[in-house]
Each structure stands twice: as C-alpha cells, then as structure tokens.
C-alpha positions as CSV (number, residue, x, y, z in Angstrom):
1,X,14.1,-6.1,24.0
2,X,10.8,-5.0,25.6
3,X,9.8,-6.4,28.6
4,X,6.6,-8.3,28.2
5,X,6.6,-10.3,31.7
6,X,3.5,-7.8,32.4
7,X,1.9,-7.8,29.2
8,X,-1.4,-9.4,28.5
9,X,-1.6,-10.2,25.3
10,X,-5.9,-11.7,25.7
11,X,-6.6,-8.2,27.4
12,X,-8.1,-4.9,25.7
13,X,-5.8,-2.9,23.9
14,X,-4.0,-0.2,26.1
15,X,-4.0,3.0,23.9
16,X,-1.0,4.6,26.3
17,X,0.8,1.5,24.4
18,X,1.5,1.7,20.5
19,X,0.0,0.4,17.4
20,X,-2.6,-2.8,18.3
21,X,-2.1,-1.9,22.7
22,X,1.8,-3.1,21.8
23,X,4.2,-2.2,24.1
24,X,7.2,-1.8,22.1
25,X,9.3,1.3,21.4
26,X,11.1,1.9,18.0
27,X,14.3,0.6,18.8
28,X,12.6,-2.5,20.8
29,X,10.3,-2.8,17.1
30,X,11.9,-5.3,14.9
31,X,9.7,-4.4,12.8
32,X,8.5,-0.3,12.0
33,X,5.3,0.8,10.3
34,X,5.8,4.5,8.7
35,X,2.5,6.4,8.3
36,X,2.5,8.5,5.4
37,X,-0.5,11.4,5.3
38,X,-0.7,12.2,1.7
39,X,-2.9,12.6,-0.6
40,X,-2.2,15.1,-2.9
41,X,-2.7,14.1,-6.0
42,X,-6.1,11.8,-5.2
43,X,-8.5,12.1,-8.8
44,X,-12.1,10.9,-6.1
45,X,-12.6,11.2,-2.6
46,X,-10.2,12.1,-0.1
47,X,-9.7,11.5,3.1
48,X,-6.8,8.7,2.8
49,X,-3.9,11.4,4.5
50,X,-5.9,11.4,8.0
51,X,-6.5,7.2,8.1
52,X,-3.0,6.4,10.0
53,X,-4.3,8.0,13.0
54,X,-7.9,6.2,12.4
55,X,-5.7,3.3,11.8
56,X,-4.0,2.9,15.5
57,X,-7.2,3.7,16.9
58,X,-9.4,1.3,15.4
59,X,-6.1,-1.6,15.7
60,X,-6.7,-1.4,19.7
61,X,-9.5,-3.6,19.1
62,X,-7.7,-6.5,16.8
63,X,-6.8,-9.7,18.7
64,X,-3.6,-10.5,18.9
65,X,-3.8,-14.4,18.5
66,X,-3.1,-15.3,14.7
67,X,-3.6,-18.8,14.1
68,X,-1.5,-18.3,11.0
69,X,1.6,-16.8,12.4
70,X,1.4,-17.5,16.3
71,X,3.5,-15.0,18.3
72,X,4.9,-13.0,15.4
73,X,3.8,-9.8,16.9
74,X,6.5,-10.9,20.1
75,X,8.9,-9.4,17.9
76,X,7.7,-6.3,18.2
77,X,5.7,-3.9,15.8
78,X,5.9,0.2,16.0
79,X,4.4,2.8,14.3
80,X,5.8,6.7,14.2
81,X,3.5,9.4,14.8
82,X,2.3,10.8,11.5
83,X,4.9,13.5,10.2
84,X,2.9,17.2,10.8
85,X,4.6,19.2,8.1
86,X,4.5,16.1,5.7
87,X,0.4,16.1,6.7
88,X,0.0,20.5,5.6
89,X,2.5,20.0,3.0
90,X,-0.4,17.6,1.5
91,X,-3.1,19.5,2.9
92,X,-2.0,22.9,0.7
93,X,-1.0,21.3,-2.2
94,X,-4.5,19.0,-2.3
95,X,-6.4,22.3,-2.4
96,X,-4.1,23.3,-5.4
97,X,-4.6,19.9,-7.1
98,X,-8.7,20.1,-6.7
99,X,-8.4,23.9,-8.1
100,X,-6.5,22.3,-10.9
101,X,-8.3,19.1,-11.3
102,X,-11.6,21.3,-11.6
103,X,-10.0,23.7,-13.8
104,X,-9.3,20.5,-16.5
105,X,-12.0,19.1,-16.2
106,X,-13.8,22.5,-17.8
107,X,-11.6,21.4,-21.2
108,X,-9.1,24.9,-20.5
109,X,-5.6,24.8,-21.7
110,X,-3.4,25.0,-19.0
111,X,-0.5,25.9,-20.9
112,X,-2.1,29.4,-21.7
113,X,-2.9,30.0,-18.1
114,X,-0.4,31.3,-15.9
115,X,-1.8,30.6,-12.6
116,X,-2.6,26.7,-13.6
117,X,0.7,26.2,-15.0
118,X,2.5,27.6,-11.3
119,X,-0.1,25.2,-9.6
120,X,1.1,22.0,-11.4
121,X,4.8,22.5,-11.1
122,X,4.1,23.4,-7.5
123,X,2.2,19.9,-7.2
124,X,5.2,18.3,-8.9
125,X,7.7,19.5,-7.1
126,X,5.9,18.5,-3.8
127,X,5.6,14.9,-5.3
128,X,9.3,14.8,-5.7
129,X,9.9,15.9,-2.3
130,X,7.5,13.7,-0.9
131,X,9.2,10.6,-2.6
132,X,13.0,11.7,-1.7
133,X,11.2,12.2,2.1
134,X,10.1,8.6,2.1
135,X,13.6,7.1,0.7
136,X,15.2,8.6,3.2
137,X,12.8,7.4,5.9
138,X,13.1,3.7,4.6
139,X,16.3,3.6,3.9
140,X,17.4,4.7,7.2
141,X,15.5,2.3,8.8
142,X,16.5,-0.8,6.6
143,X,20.0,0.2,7.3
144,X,19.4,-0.2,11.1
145,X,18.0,-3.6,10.0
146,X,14.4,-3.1,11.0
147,X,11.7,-4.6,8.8
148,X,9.9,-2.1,7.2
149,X,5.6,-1.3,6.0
150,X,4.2,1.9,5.3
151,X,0.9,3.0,6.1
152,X,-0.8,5.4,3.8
153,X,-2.2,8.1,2.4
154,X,-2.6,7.6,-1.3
155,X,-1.3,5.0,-3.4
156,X,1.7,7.4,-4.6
157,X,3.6,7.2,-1.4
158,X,5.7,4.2,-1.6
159,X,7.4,4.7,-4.8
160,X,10.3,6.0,-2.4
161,X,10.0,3.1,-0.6
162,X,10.5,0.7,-3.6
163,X,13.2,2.9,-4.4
164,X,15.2,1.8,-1.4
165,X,13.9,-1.5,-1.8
166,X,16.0,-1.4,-5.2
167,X,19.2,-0.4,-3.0
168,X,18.2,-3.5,-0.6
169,X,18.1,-5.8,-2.8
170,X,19.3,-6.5,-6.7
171,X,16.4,-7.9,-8.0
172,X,12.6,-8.3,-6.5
173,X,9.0,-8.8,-7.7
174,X,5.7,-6.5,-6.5
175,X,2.4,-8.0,-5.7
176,X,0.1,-5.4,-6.1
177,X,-3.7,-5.8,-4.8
178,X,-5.6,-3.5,-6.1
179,X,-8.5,-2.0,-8.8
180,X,-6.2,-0.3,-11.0
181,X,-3.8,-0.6,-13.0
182,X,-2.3,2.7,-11.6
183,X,-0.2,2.3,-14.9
184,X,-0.9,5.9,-16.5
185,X,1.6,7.8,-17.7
186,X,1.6,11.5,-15.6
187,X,-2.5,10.9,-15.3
188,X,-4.0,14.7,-15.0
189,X,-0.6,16.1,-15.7
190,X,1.1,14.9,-12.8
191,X,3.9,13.1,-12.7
192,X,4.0,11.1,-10.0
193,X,0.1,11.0,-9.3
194,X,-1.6,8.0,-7.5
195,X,-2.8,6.5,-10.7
196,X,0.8,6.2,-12.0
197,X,2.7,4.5,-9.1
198,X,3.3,1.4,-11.0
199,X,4.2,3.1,-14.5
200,X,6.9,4.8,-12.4
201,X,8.3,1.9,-10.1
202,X,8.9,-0.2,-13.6
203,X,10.2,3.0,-15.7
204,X,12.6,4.5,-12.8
205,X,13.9,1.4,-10.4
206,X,15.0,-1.4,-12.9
207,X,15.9,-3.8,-9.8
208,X,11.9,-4.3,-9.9
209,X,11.7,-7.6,-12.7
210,X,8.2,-8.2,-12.1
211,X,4.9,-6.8,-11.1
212,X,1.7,-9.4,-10.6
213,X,-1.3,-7.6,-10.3
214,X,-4.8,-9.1,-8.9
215,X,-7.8,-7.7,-9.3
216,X,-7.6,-5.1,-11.6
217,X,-11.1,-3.8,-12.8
218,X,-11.0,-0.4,-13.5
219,X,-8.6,0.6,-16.1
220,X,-8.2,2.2,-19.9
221,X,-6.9,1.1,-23.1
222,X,-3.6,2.6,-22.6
223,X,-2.7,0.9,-19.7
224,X,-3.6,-2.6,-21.4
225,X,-1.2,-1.7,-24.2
226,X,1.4,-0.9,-21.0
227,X,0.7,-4.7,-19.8
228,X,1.0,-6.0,-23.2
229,X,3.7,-4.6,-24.3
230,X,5.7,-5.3,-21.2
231,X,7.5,-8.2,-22.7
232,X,6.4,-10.7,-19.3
233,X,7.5,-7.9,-16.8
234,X,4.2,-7.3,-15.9
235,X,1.6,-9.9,-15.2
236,X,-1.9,-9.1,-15.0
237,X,-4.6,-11.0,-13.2
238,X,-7.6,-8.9,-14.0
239,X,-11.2,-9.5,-11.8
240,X,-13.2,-10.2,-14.6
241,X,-10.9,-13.1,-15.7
242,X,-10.9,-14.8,-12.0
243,X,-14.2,-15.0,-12.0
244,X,-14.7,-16.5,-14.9
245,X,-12.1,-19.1,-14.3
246,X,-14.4,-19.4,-11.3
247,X,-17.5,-19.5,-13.0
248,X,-16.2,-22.6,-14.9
249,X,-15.2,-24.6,-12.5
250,X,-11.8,-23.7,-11.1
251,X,-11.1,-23.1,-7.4
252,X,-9.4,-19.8,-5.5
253,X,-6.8,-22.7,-5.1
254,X,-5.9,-23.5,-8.5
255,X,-5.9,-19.4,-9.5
256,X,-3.5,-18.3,-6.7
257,X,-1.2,-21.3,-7.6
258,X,-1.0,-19.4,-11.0
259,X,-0.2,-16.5,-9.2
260,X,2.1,-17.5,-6.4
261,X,4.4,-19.1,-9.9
262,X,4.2,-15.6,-11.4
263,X,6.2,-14.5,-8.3
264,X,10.0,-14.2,-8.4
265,X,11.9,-15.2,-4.7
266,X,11.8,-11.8,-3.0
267,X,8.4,-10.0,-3.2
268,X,7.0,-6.8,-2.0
269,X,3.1,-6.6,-1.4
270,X,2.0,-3.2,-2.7
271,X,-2.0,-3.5,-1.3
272,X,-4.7,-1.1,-2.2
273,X,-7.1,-2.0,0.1
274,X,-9.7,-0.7,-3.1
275,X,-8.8,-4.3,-4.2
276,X,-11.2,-5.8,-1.6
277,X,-15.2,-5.7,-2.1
278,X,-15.9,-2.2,-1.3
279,X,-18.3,-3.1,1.1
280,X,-15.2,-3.8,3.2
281,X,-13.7,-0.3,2.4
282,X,-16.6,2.0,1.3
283,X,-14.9,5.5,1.9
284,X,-11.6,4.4,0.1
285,X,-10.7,7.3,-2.7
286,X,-11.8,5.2,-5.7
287,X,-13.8,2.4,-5.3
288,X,-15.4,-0.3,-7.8
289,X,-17.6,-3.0,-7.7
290,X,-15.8,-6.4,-7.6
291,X,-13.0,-7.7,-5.9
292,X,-12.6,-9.6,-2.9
293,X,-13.3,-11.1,0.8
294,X,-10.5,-10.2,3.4
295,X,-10.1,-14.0,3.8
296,X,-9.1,-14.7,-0.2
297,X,-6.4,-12.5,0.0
298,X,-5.4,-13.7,3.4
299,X,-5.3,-17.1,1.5
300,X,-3.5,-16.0,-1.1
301,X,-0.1,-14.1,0.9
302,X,-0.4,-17.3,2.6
303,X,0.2,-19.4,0.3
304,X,2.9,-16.9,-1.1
305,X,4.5,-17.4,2.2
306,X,4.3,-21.6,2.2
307,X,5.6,-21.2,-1.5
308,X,9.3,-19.9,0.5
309,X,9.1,-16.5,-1.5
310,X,10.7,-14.3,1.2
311,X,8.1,-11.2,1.8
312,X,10.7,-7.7,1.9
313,X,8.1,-5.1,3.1
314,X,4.8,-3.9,2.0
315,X,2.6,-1.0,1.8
316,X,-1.3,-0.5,2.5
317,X,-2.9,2.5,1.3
318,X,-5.9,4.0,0.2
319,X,-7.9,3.3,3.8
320,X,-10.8,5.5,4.1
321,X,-11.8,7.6,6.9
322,X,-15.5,6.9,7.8
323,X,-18.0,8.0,10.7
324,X,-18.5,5.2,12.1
325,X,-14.8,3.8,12.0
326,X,-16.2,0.8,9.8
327,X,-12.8,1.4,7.0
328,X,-10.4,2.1,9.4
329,X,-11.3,-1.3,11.5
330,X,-10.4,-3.4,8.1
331,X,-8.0,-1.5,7.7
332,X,-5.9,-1.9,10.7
333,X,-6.9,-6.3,10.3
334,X,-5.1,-6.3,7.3
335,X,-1.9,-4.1,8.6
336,X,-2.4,-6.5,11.5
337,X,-2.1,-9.7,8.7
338,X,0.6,-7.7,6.5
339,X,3.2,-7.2,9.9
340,X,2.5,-10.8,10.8
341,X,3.6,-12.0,7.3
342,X,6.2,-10.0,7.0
343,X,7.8,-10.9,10.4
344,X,7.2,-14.8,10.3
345,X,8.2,-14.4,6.3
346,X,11.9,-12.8,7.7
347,X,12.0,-15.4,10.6
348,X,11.6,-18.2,7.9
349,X,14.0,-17.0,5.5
350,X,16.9,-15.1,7.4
C-alpha cells in the first residue's frame, strides 16, 4: 500500500505523481484507469484519441475532497501511459477511414472499387484487433482484482471491456449517458464503428440484460425500431421526453427514480460525455444541443449508488481536445466523480 504519511492531499497537484497529483503505483492502485487512443472510425471531429494525455493534465487541478464519497481516492487510483502503437495503429487507419468516409459520401459504389474495398476490411480488421487488445487489457486486470474504468478515445473502445465484463459477471445492466443511440447496425460500413457500440454489446455479449439510456437526442428511425423491438432489453430515456416531464411539473427527482428502477443490481456506466450540454464539452466528436449540467448526472449515479446497485466499472469517452484545455478540465471532474463511485460503490457492496 502507498505511503501517504507525506502526502498532502489540500496541496497542488504534483505532476511527477500520477493521475489527479496521486501518488500511487499500479500495483498500490486498487483501482486502474486504461487510456484508450482511438478514434478510428469517428463520422465528425476528431481529436478524442489524444484526450487521455489532456486528461491527466488538466486532473492536476481537481480537488481531491469529495463531499460525496470522502477519502475514496485513499484507495488508490492509477492511470497507464497511453499505449504508442495502439495510438499510430488509430492514427493510419483514421486517415484511411476519412479517405473512405469522403469517398461515400460522393454516392460511389465501394464494391466496384478495389482500393475502397482494401480500405474497409483494413478498418475492420483493425477494429477487431483493437477490441481483442482491450479484452485482454481488462481482463487481466480484473483477474488481479483491481477495479477497472477506461479512458477514451471514441465511443467504440469499450466493447472489449464489456466483453470481459460478461466473463466477470453472469448477468449486468449498462447505463449509457450519452446523445445517441449508437444503436446502428455497421454505420458507414463498419462494423464495429463508434455509432454501433451498443448494437454490438446487446447482439454479441448476452450476459448484458439491460441497457438504460439518458439523453438520447440525435438518432434515426432505425434505431427507434432497435429500441422498440427490444422486447424491455433496452430502455430508452430520450431528452426530449425529460424535458417535457419537466416542463409539466415533475422534478429531476421523480425522473431519475424511474431510471434508477430501470437498473438491474450490477451496472456499468458507459458515459459519453456528448451527453452533457455541449457548452461543457464543445470539441467532443459529435455534439448536439440539449442535454445536461455536470451536477444532474452527478445526482443521478448518486442516487444509483444509495439505490445499493453495485457500480462494476465504467467508461468515459468522447472528451475533446481544445486550446484552451476548457473539455479536457470537465473531463478529468467527471473521471474524478466516475473512480470515486466506483470505489466507494465496491467498498459498499464487497
């Protein structure tokens, strides 16, 4: 266990130290944050791959005093350096993926070009790759018993995560902030793109029995009929529809009650930070208008966690990179939030 006899927890963050000035190694960590840089298959703005390393900057400046969940961070949080190769792997193939993107968007067949055709199974392939990279990753680290986020990239990343998740753990739910869908089956020809990461969690790791959505304002017809005809499995709390339950009278409390019942016992928070008012995350790779303060959602996981659901691990993706470090500092106050809950979540419940 670290030694924190010299460690002043009111002071400025020491960036010789790790993620939020922490003095904790991996094996000292009880609980390890996996930085992902990939954005391959992003359809917007990119940016998202290089945001772990604007992430552990900009968490230097967090306060470490959490009103919510006193002390959790005593139990030690660590981040890994971003992977290199896993950061040029994305970096080549995101050059493909805009040639390709751009070449589709023109109305060309792809099947009668050659070159096009190479590019997408290339883009594929590297998908499938990335996702056995990140099972492997979690699933190592699970088995040493460590509590487990990961820190995007896009929103693609964790599906290896859920994966081993699935090995973890017979049945769980995911809460997914966020404002899409992401239900889209192979959108722009790939397969695992960003915009299907919930499609294929439900379709390829059955130990998934739910996923609650909130916030979801940007999405097409074809996902709806994916909701619909989900038989329950998915639950859908779409922005439009909070709002006017808040228009008419009823309070954030009485909506995230609905939610929170919507949740099965164990529960993974898959959070998009796109879900949030995008004047808290301008550079993200998609954003819309809508969605919500920090503080609701805060309110919300809270709740979740006084409910006695037992939080598993989560992901946060999506975090722009911006000039004046603006997304990257809400950024690393929600990871800050997310390991918090997560720890005191696994402290509570064994």
């Amino acid at each position: 266990m670290a030694d924190l006899s010299n460690f002043d927890p009111n002071s400025v963050g020491n960036p010789n130290n790790n993620i939020f000035g922490l003095p904790f190694t991996e094996q000292d960590a009880r609980l390890v944050i996996l930085p992902i840089p990939w954005e391959v298959t992003v359809s917007y703005n990119a940016g998202t791959s290089r945001a772990p390393d604007h992430v552990f900057t900009a968490s230097l400046q967090v306060d470490l005093f959490d009103p919510e969940y006193t002390d959790a961070w005593k139990q030690g949080f660590f981040m890994r350096n971003p992977d290199k190769k896993i950061l040029m792997k994305s970096d080549y193939l995101r050059k493909e993926a805009e040639l390709y993107i751009n070449f589709i968007a023109q109305g060309e067949s792809v099947a009668s070009n050659k070159f096009m055709t190479k590019t997408l199974k290339e883009i594929n392939e590297g998908s499938l790759f990335l996702n056995e990279w990140v099972y492997q990753q979690t699933s190592e680290l699970l088995k040493k018993g460590k509590l487990v986020a990961l820190l995007g990239g896009d929103h693609s990343t964790p599906f290896g995560f859920f994966k081993a998740m699935g090995d973890s753990y017979p049945e769980f739910g995911i809460l997914q902030i966020d404002a899409h869908c992401d239900l889209r089956d192979a959108y722009e020809g790939f397969n695992f793109s960003h915009a299907s990461i919930m499609f294929n969690a439900l379709k390829h790791i059955p130990a998934i029995k739910k996923l609650v959505q909130v916030g979801i304002r940007d999405y097409c017809e074809e996902e709806l009929d994916v909701i619909n005809n989900s038989e329950g499995r998915i639950k859908t709390f779409f922005d439009r529809d909070i709002k006017h339950r808040q228009y008419e009278g009823e309070s954030w409390k009485q909506i995230v009650d609905d939610i929170v019942n919507h949740l099965p016992q164990h529960v993974f928070i898959s959070f998009d930070i796109d879900g949030l008012d995008p004047k808290l995350c301008p550079h993200t790779g998609t954003p819309v208008q809508g969605g919500f303060e920090a503080e609701q959602i805060f309110y919300l996981l809270k709740k979740v966690y006084d409910a006695g659901k037992k939080i598993i691990g989560f992901d946060l993706n999506e975090v722009g990179v911006s000039h004046n470090e603006w997304d990257e500092n809400v950024g690393a106050r929600v990871l800050y939030k997310l390991c918090n809950l997560l720890t005191a979540s696994n402290t509570q419940h064994g």
